[in-house]
C-alpha positions in Angstrom: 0.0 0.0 0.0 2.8 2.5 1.0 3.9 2.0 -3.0 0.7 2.3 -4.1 -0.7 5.6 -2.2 1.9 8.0 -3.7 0.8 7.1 -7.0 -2.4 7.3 -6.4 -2.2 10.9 -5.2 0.2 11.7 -8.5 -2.7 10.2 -10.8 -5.8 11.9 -9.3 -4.2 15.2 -9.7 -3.7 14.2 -13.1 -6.7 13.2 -14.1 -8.3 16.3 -12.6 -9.5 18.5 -15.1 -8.4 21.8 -14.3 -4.6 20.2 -14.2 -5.1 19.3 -17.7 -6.3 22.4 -19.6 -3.6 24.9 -19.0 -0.5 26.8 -17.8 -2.0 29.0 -14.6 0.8 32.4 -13.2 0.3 35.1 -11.3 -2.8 34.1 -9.1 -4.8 36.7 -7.0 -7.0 35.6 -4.4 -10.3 37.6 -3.0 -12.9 35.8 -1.2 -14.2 32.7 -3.1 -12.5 33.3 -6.6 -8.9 33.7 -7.5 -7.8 35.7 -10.6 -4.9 34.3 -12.6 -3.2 34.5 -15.6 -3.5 31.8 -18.7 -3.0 31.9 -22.3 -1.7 35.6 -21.7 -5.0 36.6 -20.6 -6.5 36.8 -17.2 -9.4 34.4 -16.1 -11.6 33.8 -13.2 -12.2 31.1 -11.1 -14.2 30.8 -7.9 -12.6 28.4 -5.4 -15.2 26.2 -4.9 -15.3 25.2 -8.5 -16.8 25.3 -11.7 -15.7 26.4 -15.1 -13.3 29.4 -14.9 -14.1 32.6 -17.7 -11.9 34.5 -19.7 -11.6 38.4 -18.7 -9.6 39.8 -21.1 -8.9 39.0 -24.7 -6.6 41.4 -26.6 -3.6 40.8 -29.0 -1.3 41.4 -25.9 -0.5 39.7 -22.9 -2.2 40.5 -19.5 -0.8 39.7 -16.1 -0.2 40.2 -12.8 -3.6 40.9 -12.3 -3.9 42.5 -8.5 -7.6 42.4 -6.7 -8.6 44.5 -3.6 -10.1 42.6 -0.7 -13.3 43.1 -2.1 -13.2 42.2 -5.7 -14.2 45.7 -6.7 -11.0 46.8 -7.8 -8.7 45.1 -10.0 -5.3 46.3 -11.4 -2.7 44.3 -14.1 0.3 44.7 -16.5 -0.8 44.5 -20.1 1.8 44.5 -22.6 2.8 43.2 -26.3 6.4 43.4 -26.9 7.4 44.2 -23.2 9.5 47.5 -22.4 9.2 51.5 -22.4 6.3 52.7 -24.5 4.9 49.1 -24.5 3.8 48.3 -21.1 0.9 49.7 -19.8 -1.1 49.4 -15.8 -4.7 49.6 -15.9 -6.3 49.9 -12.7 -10.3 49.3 -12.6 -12.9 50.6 -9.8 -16.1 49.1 -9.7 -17.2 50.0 -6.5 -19.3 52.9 -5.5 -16.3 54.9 -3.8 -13.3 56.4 -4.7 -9.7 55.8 -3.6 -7.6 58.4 -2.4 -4.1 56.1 -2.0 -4.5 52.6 -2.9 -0.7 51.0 -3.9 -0.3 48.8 -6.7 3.2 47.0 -8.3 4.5 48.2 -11.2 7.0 46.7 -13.9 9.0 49.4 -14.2 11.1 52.2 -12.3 10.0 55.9 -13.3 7.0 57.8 -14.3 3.8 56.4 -15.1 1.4 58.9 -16.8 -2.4 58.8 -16.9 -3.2 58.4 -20.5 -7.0 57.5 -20.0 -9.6 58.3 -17.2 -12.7 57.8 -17.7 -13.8 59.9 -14.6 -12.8 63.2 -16.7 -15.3 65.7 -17.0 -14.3 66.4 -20.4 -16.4 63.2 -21.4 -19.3 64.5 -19.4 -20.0 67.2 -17.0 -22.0 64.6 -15.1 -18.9 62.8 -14.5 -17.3 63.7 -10.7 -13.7 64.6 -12.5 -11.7 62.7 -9.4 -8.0 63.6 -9.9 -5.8 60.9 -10.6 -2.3 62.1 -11.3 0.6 60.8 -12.8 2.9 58.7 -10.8 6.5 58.1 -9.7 7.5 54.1 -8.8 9.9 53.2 -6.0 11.8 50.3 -5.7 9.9 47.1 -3.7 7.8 44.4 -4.7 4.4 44.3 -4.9 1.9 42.2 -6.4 4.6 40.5 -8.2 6.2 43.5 -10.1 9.5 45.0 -9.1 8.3 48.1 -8.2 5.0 50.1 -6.4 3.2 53.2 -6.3 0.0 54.3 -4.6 -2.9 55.8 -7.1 -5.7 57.8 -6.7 -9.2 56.8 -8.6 -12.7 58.2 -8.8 -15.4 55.8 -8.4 -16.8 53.4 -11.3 -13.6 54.4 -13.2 -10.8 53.1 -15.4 -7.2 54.0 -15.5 -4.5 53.7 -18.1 -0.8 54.3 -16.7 2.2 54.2 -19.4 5.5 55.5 -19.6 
């Protein structure tokens, strides 16, 4: 039996589904569902099973997908060729408040510039026109990447960092 058992374990896990359908990185837990990276694109799961769903699709890769607490904010690293003037952050609120420093890892040292909010009031004067500003990185790990800096965003808003 001692023989036996160890292969036992080794074949279950094999035959398990979700160990035969793909290569999984860059996981981020919140409550009951984990967001990870597969196929270059990010997926959801929830933990207690169930078929997982595709979040992004795009041309690029996304990764390092970062999740707040309570799901309703989600930041990752989307990129094609990798490098200055390639790799882009976007940060997504969905809750119904805004954050005034919430710290997320970034790939690279240096400034990150908002190229898109979609809290601006120059869309729509009905918009609340939060300030989100550009950023500076320091060095230290954080969510994965090599570097951090702490963001502001308006509620039910998108942000699009570049260098």
């Amino acid at each position: 039996m001692k023989r036996i058992l160890p292969f036992l374990i080794v074949a279950s896990v094999c035959m398990c589904p979700a160990a035969q359908q793909g290569y999984y990185r860059f996981a981020a837990l919140y409550g009951e569902n984990v967001i990870f990276t597969s196929e270059g694109d990010l997926w959801i799961a929830s933990l207690n099973g169930g078929p997982a769903r595709r979040i992004t699709s795009n041309l690029g890769t996304e990764s390092f997908a970062a999740v707040s607490p309570d799901g309703k904010l989600i930041a990752f690293h989307r990129w094609e060729n990798g490098g200055p003037g390639d790799d882009v952050v976007v940060v997504a609120n969905f809750a119904n408040r805004s954050y005034g420093s919430y710290t997320i890892g970034f790939p690279q040292a240096g400034s990150w510039r908002v190229r898109f909010n979609s809290d601006w009031q120059g869309y729509s004067e009905n918009f609340e026109g939060y300030r989100s500003t550009d950023l500076a990185t320091e060095p230290g790990e954080y969510d994965g990447l090599p570097f951090r800096a702490a963001l502001s965003i308006g509620s039910y808003s998108v942000l699009i960092f570049s260098q």
